[in-house]
Short mmCIF file of the C-alpha atoms (twelve columns), coordinates in Angstrom:
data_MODEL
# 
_entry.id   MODEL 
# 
loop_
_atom_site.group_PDB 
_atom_site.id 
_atom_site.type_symbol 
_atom_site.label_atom_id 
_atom_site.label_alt_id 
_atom_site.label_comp_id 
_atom_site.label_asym_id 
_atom_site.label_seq_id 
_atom_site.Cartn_x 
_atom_site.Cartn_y 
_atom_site.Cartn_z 
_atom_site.pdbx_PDB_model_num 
ATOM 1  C CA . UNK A 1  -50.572 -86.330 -89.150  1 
ATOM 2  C CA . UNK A 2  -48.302 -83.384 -87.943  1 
ATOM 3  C CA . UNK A 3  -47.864 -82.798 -84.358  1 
ATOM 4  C CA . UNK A 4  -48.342 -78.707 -82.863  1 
ATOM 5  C CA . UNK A 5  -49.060 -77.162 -80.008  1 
ATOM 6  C CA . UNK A 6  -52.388 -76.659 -78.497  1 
ATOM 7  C CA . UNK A 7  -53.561 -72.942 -78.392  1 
ATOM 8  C CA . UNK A 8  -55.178 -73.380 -74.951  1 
ATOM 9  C CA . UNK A 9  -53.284 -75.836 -72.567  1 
ATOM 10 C CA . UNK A 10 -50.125 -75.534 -74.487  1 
ATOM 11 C CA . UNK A 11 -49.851 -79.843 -74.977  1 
ATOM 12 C CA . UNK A 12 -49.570 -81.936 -77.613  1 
ATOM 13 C CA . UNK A 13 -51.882 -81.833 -80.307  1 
ATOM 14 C CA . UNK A 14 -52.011 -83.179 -84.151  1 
ATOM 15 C CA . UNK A 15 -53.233 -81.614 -87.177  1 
ATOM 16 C CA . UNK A 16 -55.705 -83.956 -89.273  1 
ATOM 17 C CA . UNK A 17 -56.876 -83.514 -92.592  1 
ATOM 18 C CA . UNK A 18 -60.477 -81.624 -92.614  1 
ATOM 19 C CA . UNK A 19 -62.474 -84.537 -94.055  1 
ATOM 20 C CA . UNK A 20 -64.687 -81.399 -95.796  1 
ATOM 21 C CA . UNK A 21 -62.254 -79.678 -97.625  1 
ATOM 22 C CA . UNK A 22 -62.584 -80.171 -101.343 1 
ATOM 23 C CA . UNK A 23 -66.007 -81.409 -101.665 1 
ATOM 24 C CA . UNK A 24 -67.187 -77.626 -100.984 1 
ATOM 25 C CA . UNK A 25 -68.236 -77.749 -97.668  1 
ATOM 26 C CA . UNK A 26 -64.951 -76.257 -96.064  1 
ATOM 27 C CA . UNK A 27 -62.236 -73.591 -96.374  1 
ATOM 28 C CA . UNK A 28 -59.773 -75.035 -94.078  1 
ATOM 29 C CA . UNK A 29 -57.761 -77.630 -95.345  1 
ATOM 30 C CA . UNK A 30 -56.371 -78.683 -91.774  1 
ATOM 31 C CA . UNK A 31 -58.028 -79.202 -88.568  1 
ATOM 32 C CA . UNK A 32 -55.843 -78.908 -85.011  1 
ATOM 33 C CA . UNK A 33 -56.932 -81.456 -82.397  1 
ATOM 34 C CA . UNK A 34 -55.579 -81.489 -78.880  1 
ATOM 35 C CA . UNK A 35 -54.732 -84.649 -77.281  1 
ATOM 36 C CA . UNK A 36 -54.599 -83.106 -73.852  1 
ATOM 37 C CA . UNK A 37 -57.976 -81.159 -73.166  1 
ATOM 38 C CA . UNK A 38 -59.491 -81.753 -76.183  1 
ATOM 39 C CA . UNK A 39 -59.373 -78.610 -78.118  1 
ATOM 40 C CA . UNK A 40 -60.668 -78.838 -81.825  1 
ATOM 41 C CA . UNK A 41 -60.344 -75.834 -84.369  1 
ATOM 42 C CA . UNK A 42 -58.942 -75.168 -87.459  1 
ATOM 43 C CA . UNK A 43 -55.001 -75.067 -88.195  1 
ATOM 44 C CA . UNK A 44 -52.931 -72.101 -89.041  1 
ATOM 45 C CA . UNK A 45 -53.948 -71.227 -93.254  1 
ATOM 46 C CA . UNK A 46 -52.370 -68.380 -94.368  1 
ATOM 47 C CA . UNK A 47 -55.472 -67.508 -96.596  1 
ATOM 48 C CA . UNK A 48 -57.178 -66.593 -93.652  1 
ATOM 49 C CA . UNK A 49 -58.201 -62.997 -92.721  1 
ATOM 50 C CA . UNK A 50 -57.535 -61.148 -89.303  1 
ATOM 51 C CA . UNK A 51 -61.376 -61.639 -88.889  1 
ATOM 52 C CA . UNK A 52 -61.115 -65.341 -88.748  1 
ATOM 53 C CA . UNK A 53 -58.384 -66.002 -86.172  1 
ATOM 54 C CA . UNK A 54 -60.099 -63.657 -83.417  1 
ATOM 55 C CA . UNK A 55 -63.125 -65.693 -84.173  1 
ATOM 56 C CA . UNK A 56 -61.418 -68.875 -83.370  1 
ATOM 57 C CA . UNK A 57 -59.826 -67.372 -80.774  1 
ATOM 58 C CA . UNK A 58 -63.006 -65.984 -79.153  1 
ATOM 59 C CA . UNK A 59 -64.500 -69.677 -79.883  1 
ATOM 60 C CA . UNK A 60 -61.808 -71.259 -77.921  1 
ATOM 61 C CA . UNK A 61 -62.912 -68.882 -74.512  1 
ATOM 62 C CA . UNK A 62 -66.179 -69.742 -74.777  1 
ATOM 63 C CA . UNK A 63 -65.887 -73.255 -74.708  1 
ATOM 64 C CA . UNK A 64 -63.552 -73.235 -71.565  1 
ATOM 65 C CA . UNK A 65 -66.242 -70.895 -70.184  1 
ATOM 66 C CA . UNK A 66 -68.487 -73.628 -71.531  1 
ATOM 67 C CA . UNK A 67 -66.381 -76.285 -69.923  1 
ATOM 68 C CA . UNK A 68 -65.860 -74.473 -66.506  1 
ATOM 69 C CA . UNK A 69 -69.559 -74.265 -66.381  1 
ATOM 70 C CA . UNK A 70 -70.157 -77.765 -66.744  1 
ATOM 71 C CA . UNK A 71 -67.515 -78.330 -64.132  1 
ATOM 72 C CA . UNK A 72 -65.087 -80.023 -66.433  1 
# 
């Protein structure tokens, strides 16, 4: 495990291996887990498009919408 930075709260977080990469049920070899508030998405790949880091990004406001809704 590597440690990063969280993309939300700015804390500590670790990057995992993606248990689904290489059986052919994932792209992204890395997954970014935050130890602080919780935050799960993928890690940094450089394969990845423009497309799919404003998707992750846009996943990360919904769930603290998400999370401000459930008053968490």
């Amino acid at each position: 495990m590597r440690e990063a930075c969280c993309p939300q709260c700015r804390g500590a977080a670790r990057l995992v291996r993606n248990p689904y990469y290489g059986a052919g049920l994932a792209v992204h070899a890395d997954l970014l887990v935050c130890q602080s508030c919780g935050y799960t998405g993928y890690a940094d790949n450089p394969e990845e498009d423009a497309a799919e880091v404003s998707r992750t990004q846009a996943d990360g406001a919904l769930r603290r919408f998400l999370r401000m809704l459930a008053g968490g």
